[in-house]
MIBALUM-939883 format. One line per 4 residues: their letters; for each residue x, y, z of N, C-alpha, C. Coordinates in pm, 1 decimal. Atoms other than C-alpha are relative to their C-alpha. Layout:
// MIBALUM-939883
a> X,Y,Z,X,Y,Z,X,Y,Z | ...
// end
This chain:
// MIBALUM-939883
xxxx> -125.8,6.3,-72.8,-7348.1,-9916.4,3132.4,42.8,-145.5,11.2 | -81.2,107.3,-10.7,-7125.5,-10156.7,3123.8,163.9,-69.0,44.8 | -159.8,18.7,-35.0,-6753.8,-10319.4,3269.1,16.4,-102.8,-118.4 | -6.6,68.9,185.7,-6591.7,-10466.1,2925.4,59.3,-78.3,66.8
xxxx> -61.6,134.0,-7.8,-6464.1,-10814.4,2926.5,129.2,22.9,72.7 | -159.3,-5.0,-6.9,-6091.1,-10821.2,3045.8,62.7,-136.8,-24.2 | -67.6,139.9,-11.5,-5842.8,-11102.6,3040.2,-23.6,-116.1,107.8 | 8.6,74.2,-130.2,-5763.6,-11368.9,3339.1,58.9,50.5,156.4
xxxx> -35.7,-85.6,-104.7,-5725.9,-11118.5,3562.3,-81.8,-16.0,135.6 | 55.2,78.4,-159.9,-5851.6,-11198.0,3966.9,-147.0,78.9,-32.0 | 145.1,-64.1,-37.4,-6122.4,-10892.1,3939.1,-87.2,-55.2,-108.8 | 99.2,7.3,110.1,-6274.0,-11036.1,3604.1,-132.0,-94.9,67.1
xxxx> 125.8,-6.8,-51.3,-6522.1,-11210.0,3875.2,-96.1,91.4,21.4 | 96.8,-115.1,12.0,-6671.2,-10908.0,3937.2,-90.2,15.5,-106.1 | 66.8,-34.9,65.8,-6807.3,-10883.9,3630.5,-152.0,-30.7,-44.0 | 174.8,42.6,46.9,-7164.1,-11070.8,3626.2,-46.7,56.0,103.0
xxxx> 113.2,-75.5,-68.2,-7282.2,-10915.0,3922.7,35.0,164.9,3.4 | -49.6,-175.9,62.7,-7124.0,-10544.6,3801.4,-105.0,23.9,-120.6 | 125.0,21.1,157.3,-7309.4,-10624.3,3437.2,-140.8,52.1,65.9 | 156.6,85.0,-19.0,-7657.3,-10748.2,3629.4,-17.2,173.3,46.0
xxxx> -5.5,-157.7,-53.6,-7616.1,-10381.6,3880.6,-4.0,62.5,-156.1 | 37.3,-148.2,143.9,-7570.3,-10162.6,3591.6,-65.9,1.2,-86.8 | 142.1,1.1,68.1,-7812.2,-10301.0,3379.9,-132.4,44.4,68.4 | 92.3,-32.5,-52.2,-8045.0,-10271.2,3666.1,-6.4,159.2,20.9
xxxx> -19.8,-165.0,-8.9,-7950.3,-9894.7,3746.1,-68.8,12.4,-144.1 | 16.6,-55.6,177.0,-8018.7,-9821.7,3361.5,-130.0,8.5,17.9 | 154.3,-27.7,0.9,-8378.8,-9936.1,3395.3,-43.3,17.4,95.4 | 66.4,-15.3,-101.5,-8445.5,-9821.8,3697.4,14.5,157.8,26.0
xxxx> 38.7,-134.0,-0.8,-8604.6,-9448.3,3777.2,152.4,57.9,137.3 | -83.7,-59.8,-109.7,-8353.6,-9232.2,4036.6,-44.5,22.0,97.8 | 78.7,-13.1,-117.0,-8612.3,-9166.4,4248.5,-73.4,-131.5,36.8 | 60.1,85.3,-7.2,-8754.9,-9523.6,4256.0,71.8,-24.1,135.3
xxxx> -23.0,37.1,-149.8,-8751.1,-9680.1,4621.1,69.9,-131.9,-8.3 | -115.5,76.2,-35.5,-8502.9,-9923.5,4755.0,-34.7,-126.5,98.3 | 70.4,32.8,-107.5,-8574.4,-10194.0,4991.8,98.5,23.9,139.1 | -80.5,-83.9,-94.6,-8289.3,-9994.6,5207.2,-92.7,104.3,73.9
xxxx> 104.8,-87.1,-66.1,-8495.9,-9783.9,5445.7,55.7,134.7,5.0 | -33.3,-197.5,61.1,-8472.8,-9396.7,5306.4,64.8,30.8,-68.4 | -42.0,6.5,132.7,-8293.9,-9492.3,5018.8,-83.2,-11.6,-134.5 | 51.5,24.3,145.2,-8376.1,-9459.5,4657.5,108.0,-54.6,-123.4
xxxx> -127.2,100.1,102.0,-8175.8,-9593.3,4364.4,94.6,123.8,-17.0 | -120.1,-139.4,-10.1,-7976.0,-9245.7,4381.7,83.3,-67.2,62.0 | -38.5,29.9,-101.5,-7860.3,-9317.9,4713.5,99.6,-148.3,-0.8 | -81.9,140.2,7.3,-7776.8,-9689.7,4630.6,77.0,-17.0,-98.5
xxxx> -90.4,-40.1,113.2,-7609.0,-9579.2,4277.4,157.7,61.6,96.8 | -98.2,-114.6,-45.5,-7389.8,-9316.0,4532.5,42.0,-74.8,74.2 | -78.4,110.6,-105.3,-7292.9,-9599.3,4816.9,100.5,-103.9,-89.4 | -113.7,104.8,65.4,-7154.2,-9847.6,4547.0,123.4,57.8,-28.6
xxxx> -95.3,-135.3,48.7,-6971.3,-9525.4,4365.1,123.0,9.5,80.8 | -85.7,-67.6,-105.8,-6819.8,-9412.1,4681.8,42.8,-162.7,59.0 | -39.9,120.5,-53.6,-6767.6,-9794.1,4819.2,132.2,-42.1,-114.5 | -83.7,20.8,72.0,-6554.1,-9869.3,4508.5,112.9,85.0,19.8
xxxx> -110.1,-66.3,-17.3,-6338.3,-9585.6,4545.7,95.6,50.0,127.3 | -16.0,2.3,-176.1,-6313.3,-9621.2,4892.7,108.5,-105.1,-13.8 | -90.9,123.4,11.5,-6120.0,-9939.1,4825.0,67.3,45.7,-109.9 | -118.3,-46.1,109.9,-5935.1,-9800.5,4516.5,113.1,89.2,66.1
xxxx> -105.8,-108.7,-16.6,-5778.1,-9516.2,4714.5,91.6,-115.6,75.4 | -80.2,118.1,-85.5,-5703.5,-9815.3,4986.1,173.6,-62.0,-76.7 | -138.7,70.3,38.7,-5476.6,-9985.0,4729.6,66.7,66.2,-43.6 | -109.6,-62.1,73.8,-5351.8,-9774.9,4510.7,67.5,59.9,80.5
xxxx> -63.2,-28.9,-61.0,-5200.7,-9643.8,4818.7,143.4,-86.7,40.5 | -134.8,118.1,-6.7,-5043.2,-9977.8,4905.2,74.1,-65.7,-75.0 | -42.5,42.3,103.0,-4953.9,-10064.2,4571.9,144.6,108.6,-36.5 | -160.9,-129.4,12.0,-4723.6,-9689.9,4589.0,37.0,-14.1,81.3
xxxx> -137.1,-9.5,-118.9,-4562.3,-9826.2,4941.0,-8.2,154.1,106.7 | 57.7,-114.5,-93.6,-4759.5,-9509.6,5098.6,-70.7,-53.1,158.2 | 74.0,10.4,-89.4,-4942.2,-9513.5,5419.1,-158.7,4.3,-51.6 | 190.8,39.4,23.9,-5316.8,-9659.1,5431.4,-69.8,104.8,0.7
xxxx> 53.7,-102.9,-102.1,-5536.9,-9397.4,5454.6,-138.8,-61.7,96.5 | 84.9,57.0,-85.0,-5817.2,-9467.5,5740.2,-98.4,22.2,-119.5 | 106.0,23.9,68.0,-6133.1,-9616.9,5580.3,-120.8,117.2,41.2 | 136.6,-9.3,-27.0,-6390.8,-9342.8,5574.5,-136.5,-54.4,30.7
xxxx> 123.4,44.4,42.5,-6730.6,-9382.0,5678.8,-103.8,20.8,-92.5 | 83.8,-63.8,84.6,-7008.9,-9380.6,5490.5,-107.6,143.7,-84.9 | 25.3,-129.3,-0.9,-7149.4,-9058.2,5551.2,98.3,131.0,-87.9 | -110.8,-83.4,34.5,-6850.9,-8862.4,5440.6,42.9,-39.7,-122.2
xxxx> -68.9,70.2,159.2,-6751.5,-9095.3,5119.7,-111.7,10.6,-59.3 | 106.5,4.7,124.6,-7087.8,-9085.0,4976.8,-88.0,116.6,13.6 | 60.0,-130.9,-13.1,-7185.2,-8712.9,5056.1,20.6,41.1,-166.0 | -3.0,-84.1,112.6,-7029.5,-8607.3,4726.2,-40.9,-37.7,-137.5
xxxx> 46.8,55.3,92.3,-7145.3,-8863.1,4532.5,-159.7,31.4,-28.8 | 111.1,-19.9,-26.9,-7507.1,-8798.0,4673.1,-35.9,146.4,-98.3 | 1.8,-133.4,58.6,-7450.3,-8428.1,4532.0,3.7,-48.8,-174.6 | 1.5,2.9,156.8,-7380.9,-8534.5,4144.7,-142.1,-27.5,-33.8
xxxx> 148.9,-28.9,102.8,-7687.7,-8484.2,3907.8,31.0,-184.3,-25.0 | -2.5,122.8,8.0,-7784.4,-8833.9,3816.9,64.0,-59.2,-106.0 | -82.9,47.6,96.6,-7632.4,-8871.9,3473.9,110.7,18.6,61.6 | -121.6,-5.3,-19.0,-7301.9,-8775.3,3603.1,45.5,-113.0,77.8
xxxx> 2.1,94.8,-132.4,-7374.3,-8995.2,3891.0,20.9,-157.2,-91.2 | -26.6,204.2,117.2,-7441.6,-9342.5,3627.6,144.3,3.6,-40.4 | -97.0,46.2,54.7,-7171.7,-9262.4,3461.1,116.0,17.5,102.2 | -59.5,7.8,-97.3,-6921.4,-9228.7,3771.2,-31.8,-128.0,67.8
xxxx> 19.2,154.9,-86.1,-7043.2,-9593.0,3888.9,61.2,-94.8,-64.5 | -88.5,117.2,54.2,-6868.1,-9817.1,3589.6,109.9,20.9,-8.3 | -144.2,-24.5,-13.2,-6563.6,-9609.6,3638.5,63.7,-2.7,98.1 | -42.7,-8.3,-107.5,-6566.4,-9619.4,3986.1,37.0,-194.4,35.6
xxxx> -28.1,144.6,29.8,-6594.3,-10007.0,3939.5,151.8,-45.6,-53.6 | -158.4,21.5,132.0,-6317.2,-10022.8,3657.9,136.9,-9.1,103.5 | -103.3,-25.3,-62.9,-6084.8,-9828.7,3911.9,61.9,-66.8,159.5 | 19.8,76.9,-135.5,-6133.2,-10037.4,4201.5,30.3,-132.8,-21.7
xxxx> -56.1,130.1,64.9,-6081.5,-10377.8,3972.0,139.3,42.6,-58.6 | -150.0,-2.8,41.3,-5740.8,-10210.7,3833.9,89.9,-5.4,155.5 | -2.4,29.7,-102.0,-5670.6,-10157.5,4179.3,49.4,-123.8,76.6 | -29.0,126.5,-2.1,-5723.8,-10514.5,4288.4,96.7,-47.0,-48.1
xxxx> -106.5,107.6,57.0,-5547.1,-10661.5,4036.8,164.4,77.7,-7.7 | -161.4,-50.5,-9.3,-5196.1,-10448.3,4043.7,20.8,-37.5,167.0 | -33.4,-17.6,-126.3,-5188.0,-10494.9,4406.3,34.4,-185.6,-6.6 | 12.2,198.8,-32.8,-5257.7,-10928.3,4383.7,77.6,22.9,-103.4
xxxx> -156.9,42.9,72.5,-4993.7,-10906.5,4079.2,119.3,-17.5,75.0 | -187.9,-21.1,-36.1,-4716.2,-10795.7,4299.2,13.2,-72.9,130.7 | -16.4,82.8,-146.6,-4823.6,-10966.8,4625.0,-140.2,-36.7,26.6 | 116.3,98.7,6.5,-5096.5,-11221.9,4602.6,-85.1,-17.6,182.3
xxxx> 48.0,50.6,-86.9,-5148.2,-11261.1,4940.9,4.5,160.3,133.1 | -27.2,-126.6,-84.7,-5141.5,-10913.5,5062.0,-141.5,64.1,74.8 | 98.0,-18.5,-55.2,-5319.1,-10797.7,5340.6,7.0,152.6,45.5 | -38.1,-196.6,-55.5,-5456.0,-10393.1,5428.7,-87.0,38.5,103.0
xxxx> 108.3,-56.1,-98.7,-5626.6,-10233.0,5699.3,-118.7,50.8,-97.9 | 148.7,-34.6,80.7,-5996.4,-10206.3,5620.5,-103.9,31.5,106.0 | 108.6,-50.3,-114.2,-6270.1,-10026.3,5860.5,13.1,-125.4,104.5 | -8.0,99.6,-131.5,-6115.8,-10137.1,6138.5,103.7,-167.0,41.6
xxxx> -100.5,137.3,-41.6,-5953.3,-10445.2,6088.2,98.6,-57.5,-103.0 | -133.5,37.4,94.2,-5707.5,-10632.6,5839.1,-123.3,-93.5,-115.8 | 72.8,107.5,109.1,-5876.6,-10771.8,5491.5,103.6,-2.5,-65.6 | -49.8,43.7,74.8,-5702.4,-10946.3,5260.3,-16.1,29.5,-156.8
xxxx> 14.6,-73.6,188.5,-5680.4,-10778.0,4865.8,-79.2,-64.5,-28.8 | 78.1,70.5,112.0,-5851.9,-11073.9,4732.4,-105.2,-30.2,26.0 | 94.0,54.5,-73.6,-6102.5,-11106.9,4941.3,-125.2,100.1,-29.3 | 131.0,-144.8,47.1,-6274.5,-10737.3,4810.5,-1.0,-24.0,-114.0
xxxx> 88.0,-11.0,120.6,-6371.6,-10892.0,4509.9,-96.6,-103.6,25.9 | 154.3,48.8,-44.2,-6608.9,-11167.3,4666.2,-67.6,147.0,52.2 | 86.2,-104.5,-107.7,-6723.6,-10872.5,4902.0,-47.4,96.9,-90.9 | 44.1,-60.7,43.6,-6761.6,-10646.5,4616.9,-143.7,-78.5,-43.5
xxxx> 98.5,70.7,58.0,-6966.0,-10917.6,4407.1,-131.5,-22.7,85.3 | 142.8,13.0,-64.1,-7194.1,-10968.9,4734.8,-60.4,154.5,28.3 | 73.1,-137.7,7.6,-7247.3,-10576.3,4765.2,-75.1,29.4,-105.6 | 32.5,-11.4,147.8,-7312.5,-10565.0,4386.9,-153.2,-72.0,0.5
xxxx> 134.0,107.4,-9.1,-7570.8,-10863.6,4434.9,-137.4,22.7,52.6 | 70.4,-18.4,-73.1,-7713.7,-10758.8,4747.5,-65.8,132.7,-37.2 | 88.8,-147.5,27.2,-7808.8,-10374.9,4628.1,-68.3,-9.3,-106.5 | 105.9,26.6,139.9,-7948.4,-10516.0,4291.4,-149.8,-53.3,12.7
xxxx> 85.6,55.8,-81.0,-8164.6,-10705.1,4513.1,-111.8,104.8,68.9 | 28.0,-127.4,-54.8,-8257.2,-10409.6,4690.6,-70.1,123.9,-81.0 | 113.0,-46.9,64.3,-8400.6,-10264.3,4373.0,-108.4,-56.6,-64.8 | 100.2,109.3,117.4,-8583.4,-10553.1,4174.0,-84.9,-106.1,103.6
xxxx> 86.2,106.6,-94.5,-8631.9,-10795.7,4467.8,44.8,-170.2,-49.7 | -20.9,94.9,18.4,-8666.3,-11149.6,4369.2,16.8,-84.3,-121.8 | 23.4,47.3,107.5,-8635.0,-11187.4,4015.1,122.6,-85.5,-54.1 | -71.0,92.8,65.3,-8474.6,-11453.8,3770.9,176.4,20.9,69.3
xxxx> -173.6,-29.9,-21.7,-8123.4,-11296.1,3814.5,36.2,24.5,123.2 | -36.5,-18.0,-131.3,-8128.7,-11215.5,4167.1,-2.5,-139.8,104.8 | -10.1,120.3,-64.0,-8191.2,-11589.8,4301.5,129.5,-61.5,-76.6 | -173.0,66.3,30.9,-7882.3,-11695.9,4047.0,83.4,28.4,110.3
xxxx> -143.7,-26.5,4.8,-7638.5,-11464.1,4135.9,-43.5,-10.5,206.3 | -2.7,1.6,-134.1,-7762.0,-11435.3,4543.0,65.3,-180.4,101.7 | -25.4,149.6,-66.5,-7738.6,-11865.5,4566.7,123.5,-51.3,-13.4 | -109.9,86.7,22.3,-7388.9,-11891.4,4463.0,96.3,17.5,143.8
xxxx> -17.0,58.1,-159.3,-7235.5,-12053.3,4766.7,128.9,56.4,44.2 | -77.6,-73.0,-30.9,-6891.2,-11836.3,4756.6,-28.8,158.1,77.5 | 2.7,-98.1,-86.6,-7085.2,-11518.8,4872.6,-54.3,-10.9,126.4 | 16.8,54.3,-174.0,-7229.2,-11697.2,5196.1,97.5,-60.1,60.8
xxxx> -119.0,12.1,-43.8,-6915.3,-11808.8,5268.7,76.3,110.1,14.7 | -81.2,-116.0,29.1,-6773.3,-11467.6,5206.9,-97.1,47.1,170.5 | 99.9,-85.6,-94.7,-7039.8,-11313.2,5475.5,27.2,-133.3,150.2 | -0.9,98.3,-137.4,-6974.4,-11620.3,5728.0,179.6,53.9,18.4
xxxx> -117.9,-1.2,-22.0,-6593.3,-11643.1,5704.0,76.5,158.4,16.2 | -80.2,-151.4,36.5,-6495.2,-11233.8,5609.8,-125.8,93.7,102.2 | 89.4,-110.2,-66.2,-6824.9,-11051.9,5763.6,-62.5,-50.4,116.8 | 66.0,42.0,-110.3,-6896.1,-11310.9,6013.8,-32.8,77.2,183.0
xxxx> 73.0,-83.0,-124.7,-6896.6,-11045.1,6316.5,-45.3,137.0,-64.4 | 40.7,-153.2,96.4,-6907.4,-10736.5,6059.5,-200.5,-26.8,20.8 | 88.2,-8.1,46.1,-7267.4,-10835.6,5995.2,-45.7,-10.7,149.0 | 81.1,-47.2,-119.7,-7379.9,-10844.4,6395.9,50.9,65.0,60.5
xxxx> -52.8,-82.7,-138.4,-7186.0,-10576.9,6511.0,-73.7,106.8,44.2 | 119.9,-56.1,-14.7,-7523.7,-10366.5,6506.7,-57.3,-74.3,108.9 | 89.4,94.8,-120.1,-7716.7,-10632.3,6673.5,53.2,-65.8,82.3 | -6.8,76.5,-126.0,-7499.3,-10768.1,6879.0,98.5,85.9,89.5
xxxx> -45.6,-69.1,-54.5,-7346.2,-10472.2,7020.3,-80.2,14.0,146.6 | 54.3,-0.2,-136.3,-7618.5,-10486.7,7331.4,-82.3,-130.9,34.9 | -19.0,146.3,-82.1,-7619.5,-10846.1,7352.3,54.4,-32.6,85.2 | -81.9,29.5,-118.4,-7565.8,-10949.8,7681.5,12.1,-161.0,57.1
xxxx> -11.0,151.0,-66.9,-7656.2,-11351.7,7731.1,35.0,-80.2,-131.1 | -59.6,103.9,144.8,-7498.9,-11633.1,7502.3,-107.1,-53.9,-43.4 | 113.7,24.6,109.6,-7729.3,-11721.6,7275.3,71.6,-74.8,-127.2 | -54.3,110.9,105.4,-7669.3,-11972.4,6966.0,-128.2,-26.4,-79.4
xxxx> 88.9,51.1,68.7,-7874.6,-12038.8,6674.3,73.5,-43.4,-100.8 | -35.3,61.5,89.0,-7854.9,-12265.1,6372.6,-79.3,63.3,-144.7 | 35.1,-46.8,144.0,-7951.7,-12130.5,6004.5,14.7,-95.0,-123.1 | -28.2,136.5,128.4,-7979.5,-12460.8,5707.9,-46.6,25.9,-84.0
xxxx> 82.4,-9.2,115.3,-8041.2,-12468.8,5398.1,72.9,-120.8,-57.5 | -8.3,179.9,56.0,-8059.7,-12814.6,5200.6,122.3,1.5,-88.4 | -143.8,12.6,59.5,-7711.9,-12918.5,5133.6,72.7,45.5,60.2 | -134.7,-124.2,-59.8,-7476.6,-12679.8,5330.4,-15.3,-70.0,127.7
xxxx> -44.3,-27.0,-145.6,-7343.6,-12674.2,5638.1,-106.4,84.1,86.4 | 157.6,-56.3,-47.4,-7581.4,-12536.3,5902.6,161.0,116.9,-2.5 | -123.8,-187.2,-30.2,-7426.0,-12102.1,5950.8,-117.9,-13.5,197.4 | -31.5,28.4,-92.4,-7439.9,-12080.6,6300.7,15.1,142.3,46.2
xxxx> 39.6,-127.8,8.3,-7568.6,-11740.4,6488.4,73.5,-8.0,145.9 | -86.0,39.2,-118.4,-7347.0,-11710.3,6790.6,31.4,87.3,76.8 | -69.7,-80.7,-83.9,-7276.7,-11513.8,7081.8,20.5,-36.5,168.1 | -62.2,86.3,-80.7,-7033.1,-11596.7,7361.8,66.0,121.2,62.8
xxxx> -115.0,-94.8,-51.7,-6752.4,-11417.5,7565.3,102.2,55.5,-99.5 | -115.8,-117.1,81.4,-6564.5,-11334.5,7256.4,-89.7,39.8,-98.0 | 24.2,-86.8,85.6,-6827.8,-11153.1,7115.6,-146.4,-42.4,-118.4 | 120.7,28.0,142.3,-7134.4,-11197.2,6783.6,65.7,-34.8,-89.7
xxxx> -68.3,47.7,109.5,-7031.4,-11406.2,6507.8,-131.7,-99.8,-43.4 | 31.7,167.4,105.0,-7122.8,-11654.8,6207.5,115.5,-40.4,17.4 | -94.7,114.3,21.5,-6945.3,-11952.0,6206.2,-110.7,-75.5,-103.4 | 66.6,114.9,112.0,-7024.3,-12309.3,6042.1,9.7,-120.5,62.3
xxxx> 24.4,142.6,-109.4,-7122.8,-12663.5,6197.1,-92.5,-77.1,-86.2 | 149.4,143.4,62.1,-7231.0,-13013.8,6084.6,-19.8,-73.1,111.9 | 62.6,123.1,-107.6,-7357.8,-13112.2,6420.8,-126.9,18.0,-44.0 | 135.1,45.3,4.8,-7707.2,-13212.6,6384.4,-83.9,71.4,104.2
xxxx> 114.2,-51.5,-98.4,-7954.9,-13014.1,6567.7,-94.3,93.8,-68.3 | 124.1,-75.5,67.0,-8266.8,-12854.2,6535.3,27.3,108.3,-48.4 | 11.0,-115.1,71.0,-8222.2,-12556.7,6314.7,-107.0,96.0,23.3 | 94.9,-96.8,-46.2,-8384.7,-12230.0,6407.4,-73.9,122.2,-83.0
xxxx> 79.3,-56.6,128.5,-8430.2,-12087.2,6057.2,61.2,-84.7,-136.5 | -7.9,67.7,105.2,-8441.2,-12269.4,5739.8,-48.7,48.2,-133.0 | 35.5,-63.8,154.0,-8443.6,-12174.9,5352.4,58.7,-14.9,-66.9 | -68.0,13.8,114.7,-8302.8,-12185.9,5022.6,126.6,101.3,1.6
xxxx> -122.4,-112.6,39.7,-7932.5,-12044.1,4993.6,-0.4,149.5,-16.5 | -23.9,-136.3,35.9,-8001.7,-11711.6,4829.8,-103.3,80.2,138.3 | 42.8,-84.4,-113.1,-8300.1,-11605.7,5139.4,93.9,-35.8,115.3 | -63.8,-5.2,-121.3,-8064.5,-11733.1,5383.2,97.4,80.6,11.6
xxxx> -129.9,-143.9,-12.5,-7773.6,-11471.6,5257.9,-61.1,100.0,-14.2 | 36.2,-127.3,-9.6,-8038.9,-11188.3,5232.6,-21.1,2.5,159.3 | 16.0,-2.3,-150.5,-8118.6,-11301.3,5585.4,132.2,49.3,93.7 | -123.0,-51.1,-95.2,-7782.5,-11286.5,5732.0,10.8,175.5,2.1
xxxx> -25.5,-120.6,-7.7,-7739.7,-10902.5,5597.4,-147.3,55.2,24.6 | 103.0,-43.8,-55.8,-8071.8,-10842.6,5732.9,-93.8,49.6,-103.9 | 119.8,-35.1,98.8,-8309.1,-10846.8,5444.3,-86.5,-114.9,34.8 | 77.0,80.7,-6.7,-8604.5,-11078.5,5406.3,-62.7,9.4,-154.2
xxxx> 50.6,-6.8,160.0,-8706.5,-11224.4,5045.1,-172.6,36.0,-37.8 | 127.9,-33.6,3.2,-8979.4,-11107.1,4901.2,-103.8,-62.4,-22.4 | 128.1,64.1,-95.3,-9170.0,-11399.4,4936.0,82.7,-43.8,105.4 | -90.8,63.4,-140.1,-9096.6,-11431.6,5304.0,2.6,-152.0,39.5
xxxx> -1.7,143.6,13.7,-9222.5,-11810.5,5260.5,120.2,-88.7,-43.3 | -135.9,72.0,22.4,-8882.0,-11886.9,5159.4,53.7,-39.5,120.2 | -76.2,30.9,-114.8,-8767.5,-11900.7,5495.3,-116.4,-37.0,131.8 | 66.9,33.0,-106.9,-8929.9,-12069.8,5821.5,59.8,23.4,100.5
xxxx> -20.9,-13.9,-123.5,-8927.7,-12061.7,6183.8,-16.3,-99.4,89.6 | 45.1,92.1,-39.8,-8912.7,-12395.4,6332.5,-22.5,-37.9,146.3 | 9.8,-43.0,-143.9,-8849.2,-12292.3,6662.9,-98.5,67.5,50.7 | 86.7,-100.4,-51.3,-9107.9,-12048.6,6677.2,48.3,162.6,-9.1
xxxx> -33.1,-183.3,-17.0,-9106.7,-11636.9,6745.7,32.1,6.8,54.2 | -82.5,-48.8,-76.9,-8930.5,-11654.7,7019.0,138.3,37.3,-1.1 | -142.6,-3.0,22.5,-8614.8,-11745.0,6903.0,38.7,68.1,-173.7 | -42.4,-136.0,113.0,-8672.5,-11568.2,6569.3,-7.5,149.9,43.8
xxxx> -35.7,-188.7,-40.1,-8700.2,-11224.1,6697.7,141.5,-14.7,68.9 | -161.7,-43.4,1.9,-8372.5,-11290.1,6865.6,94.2,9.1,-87.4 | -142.9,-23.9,120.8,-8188.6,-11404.2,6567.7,-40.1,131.1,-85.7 | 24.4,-135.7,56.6,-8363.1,-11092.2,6406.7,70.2,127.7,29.0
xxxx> -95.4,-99.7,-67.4,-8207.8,-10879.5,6631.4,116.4,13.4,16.8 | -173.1,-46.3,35.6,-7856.5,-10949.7,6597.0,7.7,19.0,-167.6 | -31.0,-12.2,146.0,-7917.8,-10985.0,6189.7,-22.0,91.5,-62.0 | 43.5,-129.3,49.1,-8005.6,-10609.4,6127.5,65.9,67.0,-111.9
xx> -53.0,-37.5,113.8,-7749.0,-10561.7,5863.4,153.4,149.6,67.6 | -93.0,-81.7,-74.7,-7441.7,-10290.5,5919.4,-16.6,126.4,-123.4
// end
């Protein structure tokens, strides 16, 4: 499986971490385990499936001047995908891709800067093709782990920016839904900006800060964006605790993933 080349079209990013996914699906069993807890590569074949077309119906709605329809949840968008036999299922994942990058790009042709309701709140068209590329990344991850291609495509510094700036409360609205005292931590990795674990009166967020202070988890780029969506690399030695366990089990607990 494969998404074919296209022109200079916005979604043709998508395509190295669409490639890397569907190569990995290919060699990987249906029943093989996930590092998603009660998932198997079915399951994570049927979430992308149904995630792509979840956002295709989105535009092609707004692209016909229709009404949005509300963003299903997950349960309900990836029931029927869950049901297809598994060949049907592979091959329903590079088309569900395809239709979700035509999508994109007719919608940013006619209005570049167009913004749609998205579970819950307002995203911006162009902004679901980083977010695809870090879903794409992050579930490839989720079957192979830490290999050659998964530290590339995880360290490039547009999808931790994508997850600070676009998912920055998306990603603790699990864990920080029964947060009750302000709390603040720092997250560095050599070179960047420290990401910045935050909760205040308006709520759980990433942000970004170059004040200088002790950092409360530290690591290389690509474990620090499995960290934010609540994974841990599979050598966990990528990442430290300089603070100690105290203040990592808290940031643990808002970073549980959504």
């Amino acid at each position: 499986m494969n998404i074919e080349p296209t022109s200079s079209r916005p979604s043709t990013a998508i395509e190295p971490e669409a490639n890397a996914l569907l190569e990995t699906i290919d060699a990987t069993l249906p029943a093989a385990l996930s590092a998603c807890s009660g998932w198997t590569a079915h399951e994570i074949t049927a979430h992308l499936a149904a995630g792509s077309v979840e956002i295709a119906l989105n535009l092609e709605a707004y692209g016909e001047g229709k009404s949005v329809p509300a963003t299903r949840g997950f349960e309900e968008r990836e029931t029927p995908f869950r049901a297809m036999d598994e060949k049907g299922l592979r091959k329903e994942l590079p088309k569900s891709i395809a239709r979700m990058a035509n999508a994109i790009d007719a919608v940013l042709a006619a209005e570049p800067d167009a913004v749609v309701p998205w579970t819950g709140r307002q995203m911006a068209v162009a902004t679901f093709i980083t977010h695809m590329r870090s879903e794409l990344a992050i579930h490839r991850w989720d079957l192979v782990g830490d290999d050659e291609k998964s530290l590339e495509l995880l360290a490039l510094p547009d999808l931790t920016n994508h997850a600070i700036t676009v998912l920055g409360r998306v990603l603790l609205s699990r864990g920080g839904a029964s947060a009750t005292t302000a709390f603040s931590a720092s997250l560095r990795s050599p070179g960047d900006m420290d990401i910045v674990v935050k909760v205040d009166v308006d709520g759980a967020r990433l942000t970004r800060s170059d004040e200088v202070s002790q950092p409360s988890i530290t690591g290389d780029r690509a474990a620090l964006l499995l960290f934010l969506w609540g994974r841990r690399p599979g050598d966990p030695r990528r990442l430290t605790a300089p603070l100690g366990r105290d203040t990592l089990a808290k940031v643990e607990a808002l970073l549980v993933g959504y």
